[in-house]
C-alpha positions as CSV (number, residue, x, y, z in Angstrom):
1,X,-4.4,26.8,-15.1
2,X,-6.0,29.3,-14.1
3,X,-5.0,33.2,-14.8
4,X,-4.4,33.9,-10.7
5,X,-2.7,30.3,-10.6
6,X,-0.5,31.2,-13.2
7,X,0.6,34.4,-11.8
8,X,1.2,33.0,-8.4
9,X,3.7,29.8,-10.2
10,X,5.9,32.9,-11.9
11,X,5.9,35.0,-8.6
12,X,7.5,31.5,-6.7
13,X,10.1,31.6,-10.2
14,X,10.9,35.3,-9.8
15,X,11.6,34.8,-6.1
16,X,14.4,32.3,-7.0
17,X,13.0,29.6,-4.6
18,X,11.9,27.1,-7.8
19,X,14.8,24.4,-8.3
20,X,15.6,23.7,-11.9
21,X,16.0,19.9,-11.3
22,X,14.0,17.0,-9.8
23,X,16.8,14.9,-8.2
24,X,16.1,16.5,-4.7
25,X,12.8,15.3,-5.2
26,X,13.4,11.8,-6.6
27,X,16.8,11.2,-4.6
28,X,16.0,8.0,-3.0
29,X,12.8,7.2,-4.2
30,X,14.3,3.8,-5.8
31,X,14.5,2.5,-2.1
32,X,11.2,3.7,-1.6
33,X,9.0,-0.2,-0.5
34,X,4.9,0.0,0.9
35,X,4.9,-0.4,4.6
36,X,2.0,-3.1,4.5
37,X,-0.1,-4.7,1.7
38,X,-3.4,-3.6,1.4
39,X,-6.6,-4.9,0.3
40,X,-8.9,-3.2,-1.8
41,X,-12.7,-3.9,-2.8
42,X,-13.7,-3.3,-6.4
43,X,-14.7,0.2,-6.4
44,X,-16.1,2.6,-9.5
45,X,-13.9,5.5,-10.3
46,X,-14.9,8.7,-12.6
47,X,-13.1,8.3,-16.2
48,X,-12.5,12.3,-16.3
49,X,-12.2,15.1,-13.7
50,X,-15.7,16.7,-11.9
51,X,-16.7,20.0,-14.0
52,X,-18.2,22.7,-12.4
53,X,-21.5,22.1,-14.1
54,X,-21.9,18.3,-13.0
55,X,-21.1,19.9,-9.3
56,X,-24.2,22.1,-9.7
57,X,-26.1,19.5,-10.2
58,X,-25.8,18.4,-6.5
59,X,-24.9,22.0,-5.1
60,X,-27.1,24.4,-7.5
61,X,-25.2,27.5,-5.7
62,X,-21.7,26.7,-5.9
63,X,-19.1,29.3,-7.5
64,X,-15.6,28.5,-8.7
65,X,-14.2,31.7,-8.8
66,X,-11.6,30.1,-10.7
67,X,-13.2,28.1,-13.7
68,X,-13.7,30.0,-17.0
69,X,-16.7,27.8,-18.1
70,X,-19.2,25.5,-16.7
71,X,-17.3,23.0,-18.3
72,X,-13.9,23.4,-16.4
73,X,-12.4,20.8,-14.0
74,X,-14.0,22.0,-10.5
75,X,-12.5,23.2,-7.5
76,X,-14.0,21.8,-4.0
77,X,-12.6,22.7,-0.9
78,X,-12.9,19.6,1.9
79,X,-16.1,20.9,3.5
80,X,-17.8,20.9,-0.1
81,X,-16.6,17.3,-0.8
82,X,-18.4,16.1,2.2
83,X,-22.1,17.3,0.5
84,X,-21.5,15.3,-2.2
85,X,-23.2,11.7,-2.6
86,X,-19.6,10.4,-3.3
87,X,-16.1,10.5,-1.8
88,X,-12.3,10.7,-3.8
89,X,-10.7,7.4,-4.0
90,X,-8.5,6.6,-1.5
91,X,-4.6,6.0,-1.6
92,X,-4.7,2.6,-1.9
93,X,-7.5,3.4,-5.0
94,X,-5.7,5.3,-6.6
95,X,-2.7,3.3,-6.8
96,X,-4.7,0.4,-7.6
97,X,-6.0,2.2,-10.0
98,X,-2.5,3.4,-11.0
99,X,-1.5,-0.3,-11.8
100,X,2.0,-1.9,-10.5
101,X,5.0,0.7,-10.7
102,X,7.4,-0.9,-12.8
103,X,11.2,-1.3,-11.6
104,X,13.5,1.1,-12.9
């Protein structure tokens, strides 16, 4: 993470509104099913996040004001996904992807 990223986790600790547990977030999640199957096409995937220099390559201005190095994991906002010659994998992707969740 970032420095400002950093600093802005330990702001939302000092303000007492972090939880120290994850059952609110996992209560329930057992009984969690998929509304509908879905197909999905064989599709290529990236084996490591976009740096900032391999983003340059397409977009020879862009910034990240937070990477430390070219080589960093890159930061896009929406409108600089869509000049890219390639999209995110969708939900179904990534859980595809993912592989099967196994039962608890």
């Amino acid at each position: 993470m970032a420095h400002a990223e950093l600093d802005a986790v330990r702001a939302i600790k000092r303000s007492g509104e972090v939880e120290d547990t994850v059952e609110p977030s996992v209560a329930g999640a057992g009984d969690a099913q998929p509304i509908r199957e879905v197909g999905v096409e064989p599709f290529l995937i990236a084996r490591h996040p976009l740096t900032v220099a391999q983003v340059r390559y397409w977009l020879p201005e862009h910034e990240d004001p937070y990477a430390q190095a070219d080589t960093c994991t890159a930061r896009l906002e929406d409108d600089l996904l869509k000049l890219l010659p390639f999209r995110l994998p969708s939900e179904a992707q990534w859980d595809t992807r993912l592989g099967p969740v196994p039962p608890r």
